[in-house]
PLY file of the C-alpha trace (Angstrom):
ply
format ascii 1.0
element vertex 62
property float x
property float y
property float z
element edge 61
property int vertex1
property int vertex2
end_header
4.73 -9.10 6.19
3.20 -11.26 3.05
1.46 -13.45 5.78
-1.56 -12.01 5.58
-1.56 -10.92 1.91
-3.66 -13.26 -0.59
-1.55 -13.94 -3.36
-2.60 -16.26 -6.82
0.00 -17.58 -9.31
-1.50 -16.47 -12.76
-0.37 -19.39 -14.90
-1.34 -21.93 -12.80
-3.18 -20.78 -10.01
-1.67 -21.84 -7.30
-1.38 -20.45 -3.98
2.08 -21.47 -2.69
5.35 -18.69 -2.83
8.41 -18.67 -1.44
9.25 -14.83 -1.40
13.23 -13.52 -2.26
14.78 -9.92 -2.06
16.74 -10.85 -5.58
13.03 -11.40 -6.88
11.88 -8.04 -5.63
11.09 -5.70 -8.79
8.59 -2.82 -9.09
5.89 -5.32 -10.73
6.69 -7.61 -7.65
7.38 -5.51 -4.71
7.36 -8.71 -2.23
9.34 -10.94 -4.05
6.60 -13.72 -4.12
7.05 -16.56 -6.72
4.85 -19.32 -7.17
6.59 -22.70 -5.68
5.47 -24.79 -9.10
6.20 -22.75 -12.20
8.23 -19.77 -10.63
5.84 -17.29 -12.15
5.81 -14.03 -9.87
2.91 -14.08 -8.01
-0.32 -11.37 -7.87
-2.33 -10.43 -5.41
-6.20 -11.25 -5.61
-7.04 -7.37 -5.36
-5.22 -7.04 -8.98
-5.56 -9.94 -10.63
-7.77 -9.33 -12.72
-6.51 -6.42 -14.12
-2.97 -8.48 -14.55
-5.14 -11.19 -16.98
-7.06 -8.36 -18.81
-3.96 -6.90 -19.75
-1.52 -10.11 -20.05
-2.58 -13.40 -19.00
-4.81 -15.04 -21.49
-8.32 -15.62 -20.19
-9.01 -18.85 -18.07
-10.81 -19.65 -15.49
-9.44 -18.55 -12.19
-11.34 -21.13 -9.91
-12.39 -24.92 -11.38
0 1
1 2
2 3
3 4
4 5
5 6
6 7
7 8
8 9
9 10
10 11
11 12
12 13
13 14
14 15
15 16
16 17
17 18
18 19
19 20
20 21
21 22
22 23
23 24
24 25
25 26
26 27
27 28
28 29
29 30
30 31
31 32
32 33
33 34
34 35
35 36
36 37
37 38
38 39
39 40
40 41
41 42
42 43
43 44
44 45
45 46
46 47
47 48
48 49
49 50
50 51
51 52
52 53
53 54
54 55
55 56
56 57
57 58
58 59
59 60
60 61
């Protein structure tokens, strides 16, 4: 199901998740967590609402 889903860590921005059913919470509804810093993972549709409300601002692509 998350296979064809784009999804961005948004700490570190990486790409890689492992997805979990114990991770699964209304904020993350597929249980994706970024591989590196376990941060749960957003999709690129929302992302940036997720850092104009929370993250602080960087830049999303170097």
């Amino acid at each position: 199901m998350t296979d064809h889903i784009n999804f961005r860590c948004p700490c570190c921005h990486g790409s890689q998740f492992r997805t979990s059913n114990y991770d699964v919470t209304e904020k993350n509804p597929f249980g994706a967590k970024c591989i590196f810093c376990k941060t749960p993972m957003v999709t690129l549709d929302n992302i940036s609402h997720y850092m104009a409300s929370k993250a602080p601002q960087t830049e999303l692509y170097k």
